[in-house]
C-alpha positions in Angstrom: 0.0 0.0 0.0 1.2 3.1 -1.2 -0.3 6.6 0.0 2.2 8.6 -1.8 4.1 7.8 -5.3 7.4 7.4 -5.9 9.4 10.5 -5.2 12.5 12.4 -5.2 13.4 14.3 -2.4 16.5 16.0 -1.8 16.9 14.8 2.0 20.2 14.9 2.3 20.8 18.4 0.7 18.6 20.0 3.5 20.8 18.4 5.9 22.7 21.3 7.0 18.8 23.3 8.2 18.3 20.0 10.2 21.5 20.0 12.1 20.8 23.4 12.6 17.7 22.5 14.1 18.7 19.2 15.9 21.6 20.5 18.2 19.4 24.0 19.0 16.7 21.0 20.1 19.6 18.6 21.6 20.7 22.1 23.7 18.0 22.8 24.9 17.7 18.5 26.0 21.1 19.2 27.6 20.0 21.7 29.8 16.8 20.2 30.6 18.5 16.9 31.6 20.9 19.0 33.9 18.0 21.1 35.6 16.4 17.7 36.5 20.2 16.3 37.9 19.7 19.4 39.9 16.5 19.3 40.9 15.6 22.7 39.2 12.6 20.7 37.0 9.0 19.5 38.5 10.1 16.1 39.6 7.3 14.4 40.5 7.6 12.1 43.6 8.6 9.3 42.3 12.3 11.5 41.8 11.6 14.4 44.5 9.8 12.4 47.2 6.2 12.9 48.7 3.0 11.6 49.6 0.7 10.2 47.5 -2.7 9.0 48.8 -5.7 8.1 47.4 -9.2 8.0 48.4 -13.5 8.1 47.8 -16.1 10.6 48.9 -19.1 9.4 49.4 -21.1 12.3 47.9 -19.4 13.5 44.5 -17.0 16.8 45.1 -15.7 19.2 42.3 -11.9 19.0 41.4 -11.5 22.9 42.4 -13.5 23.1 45.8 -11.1 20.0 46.5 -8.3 22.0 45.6 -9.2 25.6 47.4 -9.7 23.5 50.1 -6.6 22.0 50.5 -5.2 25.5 49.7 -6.2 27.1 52.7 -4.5 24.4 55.0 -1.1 24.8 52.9 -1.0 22.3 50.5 -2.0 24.4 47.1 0.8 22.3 45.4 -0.8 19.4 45.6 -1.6 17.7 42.8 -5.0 16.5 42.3 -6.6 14.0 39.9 -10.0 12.5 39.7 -9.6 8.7 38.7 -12.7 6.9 37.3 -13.0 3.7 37.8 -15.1 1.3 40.0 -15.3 3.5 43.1 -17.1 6.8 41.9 -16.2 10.4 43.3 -12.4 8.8 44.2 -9.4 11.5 43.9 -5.6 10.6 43.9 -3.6 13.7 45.9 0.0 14.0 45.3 2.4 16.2 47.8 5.9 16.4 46.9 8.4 16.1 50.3 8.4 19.3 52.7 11.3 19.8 55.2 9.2 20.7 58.4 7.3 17.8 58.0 7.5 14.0 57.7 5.5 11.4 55.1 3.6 10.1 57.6 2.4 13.5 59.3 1.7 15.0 55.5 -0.9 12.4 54.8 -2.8 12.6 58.3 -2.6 16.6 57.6 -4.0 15.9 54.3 -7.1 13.6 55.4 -7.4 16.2 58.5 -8.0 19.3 56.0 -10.3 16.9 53.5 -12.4 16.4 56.9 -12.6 20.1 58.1 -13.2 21.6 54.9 -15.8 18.4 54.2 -17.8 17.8 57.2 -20.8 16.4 56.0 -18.8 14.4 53.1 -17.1 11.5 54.7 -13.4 10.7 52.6 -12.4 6.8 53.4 -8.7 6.9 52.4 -8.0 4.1 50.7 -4.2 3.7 50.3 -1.0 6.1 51.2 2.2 6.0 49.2 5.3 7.6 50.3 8.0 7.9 48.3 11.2 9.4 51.1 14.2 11.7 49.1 16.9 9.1 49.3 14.7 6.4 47.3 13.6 9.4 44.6 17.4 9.9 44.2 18.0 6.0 43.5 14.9 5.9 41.3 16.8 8.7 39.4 20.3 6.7 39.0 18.0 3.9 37.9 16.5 6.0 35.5 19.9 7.2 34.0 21.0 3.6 34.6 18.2 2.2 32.5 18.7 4.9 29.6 22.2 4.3 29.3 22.2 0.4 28.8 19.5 1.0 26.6 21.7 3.3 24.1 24.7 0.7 24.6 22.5 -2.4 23.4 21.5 -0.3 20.2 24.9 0.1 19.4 25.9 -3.4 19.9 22.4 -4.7 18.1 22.9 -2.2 14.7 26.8 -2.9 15.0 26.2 -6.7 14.7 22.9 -6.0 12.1 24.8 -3.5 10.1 28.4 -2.4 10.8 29.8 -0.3 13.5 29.2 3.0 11.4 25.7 2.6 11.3 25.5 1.4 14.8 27.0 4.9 16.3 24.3 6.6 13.7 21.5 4.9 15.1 22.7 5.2 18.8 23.3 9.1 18.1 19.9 9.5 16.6 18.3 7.7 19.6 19.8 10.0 21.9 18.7 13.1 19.8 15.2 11.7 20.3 15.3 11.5 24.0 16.9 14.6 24.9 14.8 16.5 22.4 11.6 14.6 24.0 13.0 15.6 27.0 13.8 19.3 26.2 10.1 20.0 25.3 8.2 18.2 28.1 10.6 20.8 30.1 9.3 23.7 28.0 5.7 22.6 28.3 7.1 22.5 32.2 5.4 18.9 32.3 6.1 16.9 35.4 8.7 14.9 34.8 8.0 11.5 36.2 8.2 7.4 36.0 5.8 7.3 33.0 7.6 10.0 31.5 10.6 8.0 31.1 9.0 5.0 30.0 7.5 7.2 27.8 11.2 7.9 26.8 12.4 4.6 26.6 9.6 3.3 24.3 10.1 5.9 22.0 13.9 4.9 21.9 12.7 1.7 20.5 10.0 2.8 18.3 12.9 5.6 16.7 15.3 2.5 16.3 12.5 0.6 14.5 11.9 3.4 11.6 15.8 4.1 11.6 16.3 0.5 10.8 13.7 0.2 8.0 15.7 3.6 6.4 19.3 1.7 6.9 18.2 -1.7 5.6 17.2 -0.3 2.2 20.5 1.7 2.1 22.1 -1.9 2.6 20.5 -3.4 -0.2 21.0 -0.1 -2.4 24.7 0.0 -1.7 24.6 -2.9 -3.9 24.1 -0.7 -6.8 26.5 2.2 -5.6 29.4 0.1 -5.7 28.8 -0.7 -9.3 27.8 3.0 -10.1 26.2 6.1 -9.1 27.5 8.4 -6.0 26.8 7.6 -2.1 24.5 11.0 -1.8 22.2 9.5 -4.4 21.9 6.2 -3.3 20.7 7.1 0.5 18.8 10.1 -1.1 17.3 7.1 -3.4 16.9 5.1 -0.1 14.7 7.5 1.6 12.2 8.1 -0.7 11.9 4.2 -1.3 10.8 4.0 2.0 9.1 7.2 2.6 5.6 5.9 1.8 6.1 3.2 4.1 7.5 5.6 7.1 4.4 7.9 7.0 1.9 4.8 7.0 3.5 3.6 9.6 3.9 6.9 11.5 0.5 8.4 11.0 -1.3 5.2 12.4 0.7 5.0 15.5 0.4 8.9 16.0 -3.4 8.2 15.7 -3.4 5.7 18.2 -1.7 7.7 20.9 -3.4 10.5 19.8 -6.6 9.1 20.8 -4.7 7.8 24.0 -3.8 11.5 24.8 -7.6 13.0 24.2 -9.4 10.1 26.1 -7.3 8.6 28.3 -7.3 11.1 31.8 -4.8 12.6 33.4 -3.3 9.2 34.7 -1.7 8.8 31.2 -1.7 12.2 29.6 2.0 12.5 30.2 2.7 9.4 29.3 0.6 10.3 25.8 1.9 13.5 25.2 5.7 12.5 25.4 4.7 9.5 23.2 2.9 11.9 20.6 5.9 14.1 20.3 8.2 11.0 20.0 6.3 10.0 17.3 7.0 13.4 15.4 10.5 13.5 16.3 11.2 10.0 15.9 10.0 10.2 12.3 11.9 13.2 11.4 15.4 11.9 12.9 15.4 8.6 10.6 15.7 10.9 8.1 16.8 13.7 8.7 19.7 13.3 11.4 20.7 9.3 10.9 20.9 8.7 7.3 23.1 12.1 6.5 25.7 11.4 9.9 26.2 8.0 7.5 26.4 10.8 4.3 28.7 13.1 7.0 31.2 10.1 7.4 31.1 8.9 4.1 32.5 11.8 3.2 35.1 12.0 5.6 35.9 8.6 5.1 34.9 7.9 1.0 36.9 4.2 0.8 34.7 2.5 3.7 31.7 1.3 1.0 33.7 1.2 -2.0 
């Protein structure tokens, strides 16, 4: 199935805007990763530590009255979601770590102001979470942990697929992904939490996946280049072989999380919204920021494919 003919895009001449464009986005990644090292970014608790607890009214109670009310007993930084599910009028609160007070004192403050401000309204509290500063640093290293291994194994995986010229392509373009990912959930001053980052790390596979596609047909087409024709037309070639396939493929997933990201709540609309950018970005970097590094060091290194 073909949405598109067959075409012939100059990718790779417009490779110089798009490196523009990618390290102004990788910057701004940079920074954004080094605010969050700091703890300059809205961690969530998960990373910063808090209270999270989560309970049921018996009569139903509006998001905002909730919130003015735990305002006026000093919590107006609390977080506030409504979950739907089997237990109707049931809220989640989240309260990231204060230094006067402990976990355990935060969540009877909390049920103590939901009871003053809602006499008449009993709240059963169903479960507390508590997440102290020392285990949101470790979940960080994990984090960090779990995104470095990750970039290694696509290195070692497209080194033994490919060769070790595409593997470093693919590994850079995954890491472009992320920290651009990364760079606008910071702009968009989105919490940054647990299903942020697995947000990350899917779209570090689904990038590979569409970067792959784009280097396999360059494979075959090098084929042909070393009998005739020049390097910059046979990925140029490459890439608009496969373009009809990349949007189909892009444009139904981007659908799905779409839909994901309008109807799915607040539970997942991070989770969505990194996934949708991803999606965007992901697509753009297989061709415009993997297959010209392979042009880029083609060039600086002409004998490698001949």
């Amino acid at each position: 199935m073909r949405i598109i003919g067959k075409t012939n895009i100059d990718f790779i001449g417009m490779r110089r805007y798009s490196f523009i464009f990618s390290v102004i986005m990788v910057a701004i990644g940079l920074i954004s990763l080094g605010m969050i090292a700091f703890g300059q970014a809205d961690l969530s608790i998960d990373f910063a530590g808090g209270t999270l607890i989560q309970g049921n009214f018996v009569d139903p109670v509006g998001v905002g009255d909730l919130r003015a009310a735990l305002a006026q007993h000093g919590f107006a930084d609390a977080g506030i979601q409504q979950i739907i599910g089997s237990q109707e009028n049931t809220f989640m609160i989240r309260v990231k770590s204060a230094a006067t007070a402990t976990d355990t004192s935060v969540a009877e403050q909390l049920t103590g102001a939901i009871g003053e401000a809602f006499p008449a309204n009993q709240f059963t509290l169903d479960s507390v979470h508590e997440v102290g500063p020392s285990v949101g640093r470790e979940l960080q290293a994990q984090a960090r942990t779990a995104a470095i291994v990750a970039l290694l194994c696509i290195l070692v995986y497209i080194w033994i697929r490919f060769d070790f010229r595409f593997g470093v392509a693919a590994t850079i373009t995954t890491f472009h992904d992320v920290l651009v990912v990364l760079g606008i959930m910071f702009l968009l001053q989105r919490e940054v939490s647990l299903l942020v980052v697995s947000a990350l790390l899917t779209l570090a596979g689904y990038s590979l996946t569409d970067t792959v596609v784009v280097f396999d047909r360059i494979r075959e087409n090098l084929k042909l280049f070393r009998k005739k024709g020049d390097f910059v037309s046979t990925v140029n070639g490459s890439i608009n072989d496969v373009l009809s396939r990349t949007i189909i493929t892009s444009l139904t997933t981007f659908i799905a999380v779409l839909s994901i990201l309008v109807l799915g709540g607040n539970v997942v609309r991070d989770f969505a919204l990194a996934l949708t950018f991803g999606i965007i970005i992901g697509t753009y970097s297989s061709v415009f920021v993997a297959s010209p590094i392979i042009v880029v060091w083609e060039a600086k290194a002409p004998k490698r494919f001949k």
